[in-house]
C-alpha positions, 0 to 999 in steps of 0.5 A: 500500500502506498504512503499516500491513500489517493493520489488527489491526497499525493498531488496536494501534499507535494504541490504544496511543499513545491510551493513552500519550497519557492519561498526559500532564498537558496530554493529559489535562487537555484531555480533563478540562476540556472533556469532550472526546471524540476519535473516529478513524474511519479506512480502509485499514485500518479503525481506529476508536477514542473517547479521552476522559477516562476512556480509549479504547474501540475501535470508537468507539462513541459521538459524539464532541466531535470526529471525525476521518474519513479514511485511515490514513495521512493520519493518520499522516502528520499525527501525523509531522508530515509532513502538515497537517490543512487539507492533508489536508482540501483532499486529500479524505484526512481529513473533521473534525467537529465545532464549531470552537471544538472543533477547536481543542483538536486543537492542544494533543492532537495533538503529544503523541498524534503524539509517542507514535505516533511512539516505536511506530512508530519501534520497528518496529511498521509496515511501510513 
């Protein structure tokens, strides 16, 4: 069973740390400099989501700097800290695109974007 319940339940709590995420000086300033795109395109349940400087679009309609392809869960486990990407990625649960030198700027995105899924989660928004 999936962490999240539904995937309305899955797209709401990562919309909303995506959004919180922007209002991070280092978050945003990532995004700003290097014309950075996030593309989340996850199963089980379906989420898909851009975060990019001029905010997050759901649906992830549009290529990205770097996307990220896999299970709900493995990312949440990635943003809980309790799973590494190269360990999801040797699992088969998460596929990155993108050039390396991009990827790179995940390290400086995902703490704060892990540390605001984390405050909605932590706030009874999922089902264990």
């Amino acid at each position: 069973m999936s962490v999240h319940a539904t995937a309305e339940q899955a797209n709401r709590i990562f919309l909303d740390a995506s959004e919180a995420a922007l209002n991070d000086a280092t978050f945003a300033a990532v995004l700003k400099e290097f014309d950075f795109a996030l593309q989340l395109v996850l199963t089980d349940p379906q989420v898909a989501l851009r975060i990019d400087k001029d905010g997050v679009l759901e649906g992830a309609p549009s290529p990205a700097t770097v996307r990220l392809e896999g299970e709900t869960d493995a990312l949440h486990s990635i943003l809980l800290g309790q799973l590494s990407i190269p360990q999801a990625i040797v699992a088969h649960r998460l596929v990155v695109k993108g050039q390396v030198s991009s990827v790179r700027k995940l390290a400086a995105l995902l703490p704060v974007l892990g540390r605001e899924y984390y405050g909605r989660v932590s706030q009874g928004t999922q089902t264990a």
